[in-house]
N, C-alpha and C positions, 0 to 999 in steps of 0.2 A: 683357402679355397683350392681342391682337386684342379686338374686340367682336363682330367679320364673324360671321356663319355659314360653320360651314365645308360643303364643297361637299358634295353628296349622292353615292352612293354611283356608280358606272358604269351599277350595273343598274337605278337609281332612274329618272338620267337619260335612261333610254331609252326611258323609258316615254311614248308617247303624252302623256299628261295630264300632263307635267312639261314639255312643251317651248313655247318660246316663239313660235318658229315657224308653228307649224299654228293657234293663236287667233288669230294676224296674219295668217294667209294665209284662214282660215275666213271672218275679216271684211271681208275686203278684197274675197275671192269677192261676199259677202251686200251689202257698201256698193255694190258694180258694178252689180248685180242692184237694188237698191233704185231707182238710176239709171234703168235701162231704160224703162220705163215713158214717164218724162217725154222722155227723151231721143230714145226712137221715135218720140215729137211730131214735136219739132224733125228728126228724119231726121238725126241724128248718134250714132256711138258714144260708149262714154265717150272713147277717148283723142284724138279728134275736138273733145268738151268740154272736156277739157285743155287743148289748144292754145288753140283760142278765150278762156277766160279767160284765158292769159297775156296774146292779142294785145288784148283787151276792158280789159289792164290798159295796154299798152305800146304796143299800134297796130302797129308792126312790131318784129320779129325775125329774127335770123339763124337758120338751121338749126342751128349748131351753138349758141346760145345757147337754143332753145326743148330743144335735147336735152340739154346740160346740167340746164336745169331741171325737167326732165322725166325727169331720166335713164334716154333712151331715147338708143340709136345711129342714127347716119342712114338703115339700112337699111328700120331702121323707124320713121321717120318719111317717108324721101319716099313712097311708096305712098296713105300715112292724106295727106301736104301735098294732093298729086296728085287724091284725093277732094273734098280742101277745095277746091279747087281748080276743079274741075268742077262744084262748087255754087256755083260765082261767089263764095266767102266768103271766099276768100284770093287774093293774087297773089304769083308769084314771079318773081323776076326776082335777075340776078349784081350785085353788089356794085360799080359803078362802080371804087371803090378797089381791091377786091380779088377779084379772075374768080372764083378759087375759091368765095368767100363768096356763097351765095345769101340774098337777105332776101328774108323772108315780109311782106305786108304785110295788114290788115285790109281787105276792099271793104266797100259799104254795105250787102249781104245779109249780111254774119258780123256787123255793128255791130246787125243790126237782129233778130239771132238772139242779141243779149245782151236786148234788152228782152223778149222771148218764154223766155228763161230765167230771169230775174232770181229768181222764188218758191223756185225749185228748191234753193238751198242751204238755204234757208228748213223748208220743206217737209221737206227728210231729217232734218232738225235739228231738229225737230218728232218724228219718229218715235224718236229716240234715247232719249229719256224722260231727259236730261240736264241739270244745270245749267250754266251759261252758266260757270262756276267749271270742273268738273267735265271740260267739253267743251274747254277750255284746256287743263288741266292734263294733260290724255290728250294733245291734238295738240301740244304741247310736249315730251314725253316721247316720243313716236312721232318726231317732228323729231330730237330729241337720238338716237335709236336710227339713224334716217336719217345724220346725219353720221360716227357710229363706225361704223357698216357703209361709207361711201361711200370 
């Protein structure tokens, strides 16, 4: 004998308030939106933000490595590079090795838009009314849900 629950019924699951989906997509809308504010500062979107911490973590990337981790496709990422780009935050340039390969790299106005950021993960983390236990154990879990969907 199982211990599982067993699944609910077709008509349960259709319901609005049963699905896992729309709290993830509700929060994800309200975390973006939380964002804004700080990030209108700085004159960057969030997925603008995105990149830049990855590059504030690694200095340069390839496009196809910042969209893996970001899993976004290149369509939409050159547009957003191409903005970073025209704020002097990024450069790109082909891949010596490989033509195809474009690397992205960090200039001194995207380095100097990490110290004008730095509060902000601070700051949102602050508003969650979470413990530091609490705030893990959800981005673990949301991660773990991230690799069975991927």
């Amino acid at each position: 004998m199982s211990n599982s629950p067993s699944l609910p019924s077709d008509e349960t699951l259709q319901k609005l308030e049963n699905q896992l989906c729309f709290p993830i997509y509700a929060v994800s809308r309200l975390l973006t939106k939380a964002y804004q504010p700080y990030l209108q500062e700085l004159d960057l979107t969030y997925p603008q933000y995105l990149v830049l911490m990855l590059l504030w973590e690694h200095d340069e990337l390839t496009v196809k490595a910042l969209g893996e981790k970001l899993l976004l496709d290149s369509g939409t990422l050159t547009p957003l590079l191409k903005r970073l780009e025209q704020k002097q935050c990024v450069s790109r340039r082909r891949d010596p090795r490989d033509e195809r390969s474009v690397i992205i790299s960090l200039l001194p106005a995207g380095r100097e838009l990490q110290q004008r950021a730095c509060h902000i993960p601070a700051t949102l983390f602050a508003r969650l009314d979470m413990s530091p236990v609490e705030f893990e154990t959800l981005r673990a879990q949301l991660q773990h849900l991230l690799i069975q969907l991927s």
